[in-house]
C-alpha positions in Angstrom: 0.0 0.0 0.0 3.3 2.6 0.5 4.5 1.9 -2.6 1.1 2.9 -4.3 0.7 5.6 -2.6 4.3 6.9 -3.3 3.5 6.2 -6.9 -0.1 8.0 -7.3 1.1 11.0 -5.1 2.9 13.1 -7.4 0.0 12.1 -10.0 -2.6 13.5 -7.1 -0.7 16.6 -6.3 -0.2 17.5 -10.6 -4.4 16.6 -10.3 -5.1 18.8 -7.8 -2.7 21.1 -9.4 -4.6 21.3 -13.0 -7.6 21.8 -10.8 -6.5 24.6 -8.9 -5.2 27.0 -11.8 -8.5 27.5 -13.2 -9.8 29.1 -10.1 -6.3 31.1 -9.3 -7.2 32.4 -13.1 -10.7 33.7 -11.3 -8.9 35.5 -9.0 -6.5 37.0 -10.6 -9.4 38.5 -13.0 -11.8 39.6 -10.2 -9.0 41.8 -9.1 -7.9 42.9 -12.2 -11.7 43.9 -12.7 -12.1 45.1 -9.1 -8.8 47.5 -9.8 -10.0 48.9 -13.5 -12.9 49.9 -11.8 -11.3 52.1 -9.4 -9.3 53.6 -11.4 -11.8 54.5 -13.6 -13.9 56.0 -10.1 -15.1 59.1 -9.7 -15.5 58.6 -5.7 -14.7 61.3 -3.5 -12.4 59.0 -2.2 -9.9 58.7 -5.1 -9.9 62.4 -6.8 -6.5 62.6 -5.7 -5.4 59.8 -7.0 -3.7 61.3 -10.6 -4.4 60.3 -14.0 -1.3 59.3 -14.7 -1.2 56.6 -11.5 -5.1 55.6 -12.8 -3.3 54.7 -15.9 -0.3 53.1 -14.2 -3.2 50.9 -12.5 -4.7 50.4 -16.0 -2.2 49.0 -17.4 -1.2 46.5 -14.7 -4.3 45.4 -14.9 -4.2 44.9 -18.6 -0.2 42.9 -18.8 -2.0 40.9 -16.4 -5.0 39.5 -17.9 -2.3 39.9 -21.5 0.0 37.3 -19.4 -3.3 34.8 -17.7 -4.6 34.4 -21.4 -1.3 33.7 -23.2 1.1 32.3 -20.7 -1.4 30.5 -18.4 -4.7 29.3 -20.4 -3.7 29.1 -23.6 -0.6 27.1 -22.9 -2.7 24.8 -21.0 -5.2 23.9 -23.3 -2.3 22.3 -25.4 0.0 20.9 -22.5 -0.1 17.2 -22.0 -1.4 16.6 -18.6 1.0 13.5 -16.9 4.0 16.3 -16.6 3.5 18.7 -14.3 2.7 22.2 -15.9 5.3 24.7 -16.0 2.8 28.0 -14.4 1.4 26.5 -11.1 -1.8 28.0 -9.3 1.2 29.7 -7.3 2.6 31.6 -10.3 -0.8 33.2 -10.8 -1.7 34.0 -7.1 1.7 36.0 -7.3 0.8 37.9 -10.3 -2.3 38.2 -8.4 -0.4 39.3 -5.7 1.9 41.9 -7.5 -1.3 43.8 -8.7 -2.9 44.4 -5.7 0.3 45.8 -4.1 0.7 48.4 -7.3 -3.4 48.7 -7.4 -3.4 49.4 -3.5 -0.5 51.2 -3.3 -1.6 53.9 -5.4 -5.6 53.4 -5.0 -5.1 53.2 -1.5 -2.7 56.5 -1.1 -3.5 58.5 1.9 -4.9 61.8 0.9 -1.9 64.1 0.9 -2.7 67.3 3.5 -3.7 70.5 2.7 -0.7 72.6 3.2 0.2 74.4 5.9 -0.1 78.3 5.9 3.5 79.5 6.4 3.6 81.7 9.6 2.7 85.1 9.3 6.0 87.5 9.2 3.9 90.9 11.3 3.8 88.3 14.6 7.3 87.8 14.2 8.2 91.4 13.8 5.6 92.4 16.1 7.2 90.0 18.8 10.6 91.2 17.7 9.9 95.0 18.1 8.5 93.9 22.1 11.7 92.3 22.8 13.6 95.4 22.0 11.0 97.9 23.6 12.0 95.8 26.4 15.6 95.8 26.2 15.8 99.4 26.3 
């Protein structure tokens, strides 16, 4: 019973494998989806996000789908399945990975404060004409 099951191991792991890239695929396009579409917002939230970041975002989002249709589903439809395949579920939860920390980094960008009224110069003479009333 070992030796079968040192055998069909490998042969359940590539299964499980083949089974699992198809719904890291998902994933990767609900985010890629979930990102386009706030870039593309209007919320109050994101106006100071810039165009050129929303299009940073955009593109991302675009090499990535570009890389899960070529390099991931179309290569699979064509590779023989008793070798393991060359792009594991892992490969594509990474890519999934990289665009949310590009998609959130910028998306997610604290709103940068307003900025700070630079001190009024009359105090500061004012202040400085008491302190030589004073001195004389």
């Amino acid at each position: 019973l070992g030796a079968l099951k040192e055998e069909g191991a490998p042969i359940e792991a590539l299964y499980r494998e083949w089974e699992a890239i198809p719904e890291a695929v998902e994933g990767l396009k609900s985010a890629v989806e979930g990102w386009k579409a706030l870039a593309a917002s209007t919320d109050k939230a994101y106006e100071h996000v810039s165009a050129e970041d929303r299009e940073r975002v955009k593109k991302e989002c675009s090499d990535a789908m570009d890389w899960a249709k070529g390099v991931v589903l179309f290569k699979m439809k064509d590779h023989d399945k008793t070798r393991p395949y060359e792009f594991s579920s892992e490969v594509v939860r990474q890519r999934r990975a990289d665009l949310d920390a590009v998609g959130g980094g910028v998306m997610n960008a604290p709103k940068p404060k307003p900025p700070t009224p630079p001190p009024k110069e009359e105090k500061a003479q004012g202040e400085g004409a008491k302190e030589k009333a004073q001195g004389e």
